[in-house]
C-alpha positions as a Markdown table, in Angstrom:
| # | Residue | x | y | z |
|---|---|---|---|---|
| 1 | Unk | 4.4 | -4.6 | 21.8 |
| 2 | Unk | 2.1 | -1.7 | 21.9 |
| 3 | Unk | 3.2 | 2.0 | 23.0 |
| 4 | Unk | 0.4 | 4.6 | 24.1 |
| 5 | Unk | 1.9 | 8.7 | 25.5 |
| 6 | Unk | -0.8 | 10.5 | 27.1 |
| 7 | Unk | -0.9 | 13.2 | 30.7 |
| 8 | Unk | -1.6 | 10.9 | 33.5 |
| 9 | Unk | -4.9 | 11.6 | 35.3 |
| 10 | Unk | -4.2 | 12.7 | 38.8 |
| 11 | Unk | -5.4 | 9.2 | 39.7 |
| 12 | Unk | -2.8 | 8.3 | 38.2 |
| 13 | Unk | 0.3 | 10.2 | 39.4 |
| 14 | Unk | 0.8 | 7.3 | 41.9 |
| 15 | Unk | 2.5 | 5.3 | 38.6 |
| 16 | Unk | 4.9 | 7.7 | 38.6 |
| 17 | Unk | 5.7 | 8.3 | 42.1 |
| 18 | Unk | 6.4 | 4.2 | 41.8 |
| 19 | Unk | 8.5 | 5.0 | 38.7 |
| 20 | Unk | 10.5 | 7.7 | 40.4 |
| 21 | Unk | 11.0 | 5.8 | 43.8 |
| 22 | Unk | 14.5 | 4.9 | 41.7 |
| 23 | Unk | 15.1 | 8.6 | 40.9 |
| 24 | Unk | 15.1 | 10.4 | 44.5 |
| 25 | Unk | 12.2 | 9.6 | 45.5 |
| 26 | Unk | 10.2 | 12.0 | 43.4 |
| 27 | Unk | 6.9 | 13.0 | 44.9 |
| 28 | Unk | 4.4 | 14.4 | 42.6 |
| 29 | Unk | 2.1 | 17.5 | 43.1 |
| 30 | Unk | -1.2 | 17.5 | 41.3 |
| 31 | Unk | -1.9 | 21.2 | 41.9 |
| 32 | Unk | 1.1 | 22.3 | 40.1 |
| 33 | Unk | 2.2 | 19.6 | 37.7 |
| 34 | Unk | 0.9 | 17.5 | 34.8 |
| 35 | Unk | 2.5 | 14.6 | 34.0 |
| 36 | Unk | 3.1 | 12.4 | 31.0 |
| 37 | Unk | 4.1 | 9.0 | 30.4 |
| 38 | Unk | 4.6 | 6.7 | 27.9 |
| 39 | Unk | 3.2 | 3.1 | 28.5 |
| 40 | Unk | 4.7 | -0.3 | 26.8 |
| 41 | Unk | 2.0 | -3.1 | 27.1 |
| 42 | Unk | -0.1 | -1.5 | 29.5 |
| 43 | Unk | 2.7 | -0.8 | 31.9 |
| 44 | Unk | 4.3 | 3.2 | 32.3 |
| 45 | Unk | 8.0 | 2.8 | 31.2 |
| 46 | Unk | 8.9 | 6.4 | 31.2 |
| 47 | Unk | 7.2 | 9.8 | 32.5 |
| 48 | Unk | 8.3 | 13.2 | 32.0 |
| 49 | Unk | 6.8 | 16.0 | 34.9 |
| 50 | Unk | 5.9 | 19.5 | 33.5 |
| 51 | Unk | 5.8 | 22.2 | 36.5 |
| 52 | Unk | 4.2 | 25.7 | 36.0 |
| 53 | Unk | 6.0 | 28.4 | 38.3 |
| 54 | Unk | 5.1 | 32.0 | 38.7 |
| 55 | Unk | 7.9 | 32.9 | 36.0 |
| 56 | Unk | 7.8 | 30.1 | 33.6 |
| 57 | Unk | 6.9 | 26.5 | 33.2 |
| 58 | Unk | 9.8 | 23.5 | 33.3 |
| 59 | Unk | 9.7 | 20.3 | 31.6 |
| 60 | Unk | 12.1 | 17.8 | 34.2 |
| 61 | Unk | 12.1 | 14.6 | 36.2 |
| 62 | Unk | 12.2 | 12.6 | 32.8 |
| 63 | Unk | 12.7 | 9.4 | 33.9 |
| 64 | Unk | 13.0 | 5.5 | 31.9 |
| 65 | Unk | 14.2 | 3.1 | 34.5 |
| 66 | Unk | 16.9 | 0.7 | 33.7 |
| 67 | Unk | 15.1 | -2.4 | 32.2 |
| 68 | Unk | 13.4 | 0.1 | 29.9 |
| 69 | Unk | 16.3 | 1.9 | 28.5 |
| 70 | Unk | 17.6 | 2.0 | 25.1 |
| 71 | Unk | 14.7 | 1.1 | 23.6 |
| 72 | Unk | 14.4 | 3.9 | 21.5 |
């Protein structure tokens, strides 16, 4: 099993908006966000969005899906 974490290219956000299709249907926003996954095999098992705001930045819509979890 191999393991890579790295920001998703905004070609790439569309692996997380798959991902997140089990957590409310999470749409992403390339403008204002970055997002970062971790990928098992080649495959994104978990993402965590960071949004910049006018007053801050927020780190949310961490997300493993079920077959993925507890893994450590």
């Amino acid at each position: 099993m191999t393991t890579e974490t790295c920001e998703l290219q905004q070609s790439e956000f569309y692996l997380a908006e798959n991902l997140w299709q089990q957590y409310h249907d999470q749409k992403a926003d390339p403008v204002h966000e970055k997002i970062f996954g971790v990928f098992v095999d080649g495959n994104l098992a978990a993402s965590a969005r960071y949004v910049k705001h006018t007053d801050g930045v927020e780190m949310d819509c961490v997300f493993v899906p079920e077959p993925e979890g507890g893994k450590g």
